[in-house]
C-alpha positions in Angstrom: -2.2 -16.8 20.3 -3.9 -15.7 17.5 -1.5 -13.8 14.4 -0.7 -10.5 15.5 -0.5 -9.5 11.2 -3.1 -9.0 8.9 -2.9 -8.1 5.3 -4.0 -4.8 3.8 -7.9 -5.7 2.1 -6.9 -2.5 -0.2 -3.4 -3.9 -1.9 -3.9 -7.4 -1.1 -1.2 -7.4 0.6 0.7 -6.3 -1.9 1.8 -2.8 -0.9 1.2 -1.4 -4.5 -1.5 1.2 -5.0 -4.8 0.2 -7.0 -4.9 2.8 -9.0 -1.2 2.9 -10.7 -0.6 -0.8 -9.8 2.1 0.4 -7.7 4.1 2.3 -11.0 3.0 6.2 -9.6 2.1 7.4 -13.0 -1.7 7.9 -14.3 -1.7 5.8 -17.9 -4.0 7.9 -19.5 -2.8 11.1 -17.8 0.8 11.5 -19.6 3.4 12.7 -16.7 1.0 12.9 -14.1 1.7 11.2 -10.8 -0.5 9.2 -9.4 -3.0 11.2 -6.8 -3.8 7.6 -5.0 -0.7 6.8 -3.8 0.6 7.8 -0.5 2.6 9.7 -1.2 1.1 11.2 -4.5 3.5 9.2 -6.8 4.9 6.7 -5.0 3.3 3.6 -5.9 2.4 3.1 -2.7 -0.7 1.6 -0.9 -2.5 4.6 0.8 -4.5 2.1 3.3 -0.9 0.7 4.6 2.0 2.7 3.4 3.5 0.5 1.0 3.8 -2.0 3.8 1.4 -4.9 3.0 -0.3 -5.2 6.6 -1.0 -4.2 10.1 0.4 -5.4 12.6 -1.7 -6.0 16.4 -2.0 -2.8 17.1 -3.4 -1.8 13.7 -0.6 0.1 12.5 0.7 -0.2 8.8 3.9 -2.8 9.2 5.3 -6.0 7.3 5.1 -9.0 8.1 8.9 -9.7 9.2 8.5 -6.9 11.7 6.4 -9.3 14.0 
């Protein structure tokens, strides 16, 4: 049976966004949250939700949720 996970090719499977690196503030922006993240400032992925993956049914999910 093939793996029913995948990791996000956004975060790396990482679950941090690529903009902030997962920290929800802009660095040259002073106080500004991060418009990338989902949600805005939350350091999250916005391809997986902070989760890292999919799982078989292409929803975001982590890997221990199998």
């Amino acid at each position: 049976m093939p793996e029913s996970y995948r990791k996000c090719s956004h975060c790396k499977g990482t679950g941090k966004c690529r903009a902030c690196h997962g920290s929800g503030r802009l660095g040259l922006q002073k106080g500004k949250a991060c418009a990338s993240c989902y949600p805005h400032g939350s350091g999250n992925c916005a391809n997986c939700r902070g989760t890292g993956g999919f799982d078989a049914t292409g929803k975001p999910a982590n890997k221990s949720d199998e």
